[in-house]
N, C-alpha and C positions, 0 to 999 in steps of 0.2 A: 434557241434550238430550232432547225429547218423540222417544218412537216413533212413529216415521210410520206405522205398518201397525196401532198400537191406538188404541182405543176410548177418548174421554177420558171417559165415562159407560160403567158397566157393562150386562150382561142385562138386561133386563127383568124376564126371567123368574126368572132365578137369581142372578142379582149377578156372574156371572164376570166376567172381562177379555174381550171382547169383539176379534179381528183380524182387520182386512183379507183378505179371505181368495178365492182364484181359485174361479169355479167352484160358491160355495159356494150362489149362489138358482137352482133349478133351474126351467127353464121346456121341457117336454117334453122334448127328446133332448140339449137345449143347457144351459149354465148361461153365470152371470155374476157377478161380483166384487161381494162383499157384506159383510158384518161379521157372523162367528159366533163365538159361546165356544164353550170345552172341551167343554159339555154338547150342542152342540150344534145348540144356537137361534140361529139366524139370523136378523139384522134386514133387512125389507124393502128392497133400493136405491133405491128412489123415497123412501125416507127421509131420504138424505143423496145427496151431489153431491160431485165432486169442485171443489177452491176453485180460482176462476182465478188467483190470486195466489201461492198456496207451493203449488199441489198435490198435499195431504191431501184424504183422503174424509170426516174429524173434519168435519160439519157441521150444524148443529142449524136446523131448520126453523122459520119463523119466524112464515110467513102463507103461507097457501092460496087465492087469491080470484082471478077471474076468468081459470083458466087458467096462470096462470104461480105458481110457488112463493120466496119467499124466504127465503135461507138468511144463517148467517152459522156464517163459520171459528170454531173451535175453537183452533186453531193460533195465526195470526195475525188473527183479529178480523175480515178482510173482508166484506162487507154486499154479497151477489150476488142476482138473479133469474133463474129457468130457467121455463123452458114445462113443464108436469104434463107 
């Protein structure tokens, strides 16, 4: 069974395992639920989406154009689009 809270691609930066993580993108006094490794490095959440379908954050971006973003699950394979 896939863990729901990692990362099915590692860091960027450093190769770690990458998880689900509260809190972890900070925006002034507040944060919000992002994907960081051990080391660190947090990946941006306008990166990935949570899937409508099994609701994993596992999502890989597909196309960026006119405003809205498409993604598709990692998990279970779903092909979604959201508003940038």
């Amino acid at each position: 069974m896939k863990n729901a809270i990692a990362r099915s691609s590692p860091c960027s930066e450093c190769g770690a395992e990458m998880l689900w993580t509260q809190n972890a993108w900070k925006t002034g006094e507040t944060g919000q639920a992002a994907y960081r490794c051990h080391n660190g490095h947090t990946l941006d959440p306008s990166l990935t989406r949570q899937c409508p379908s099994c609701g994993i954050h596992d999502t890989v971006i597909l196309d960026d154009e006119n405003g809205r973003q498409q993604f598709r699950c990692t998990g279970c394979g779903e092909r979604f689009q959201m508003p940038r």
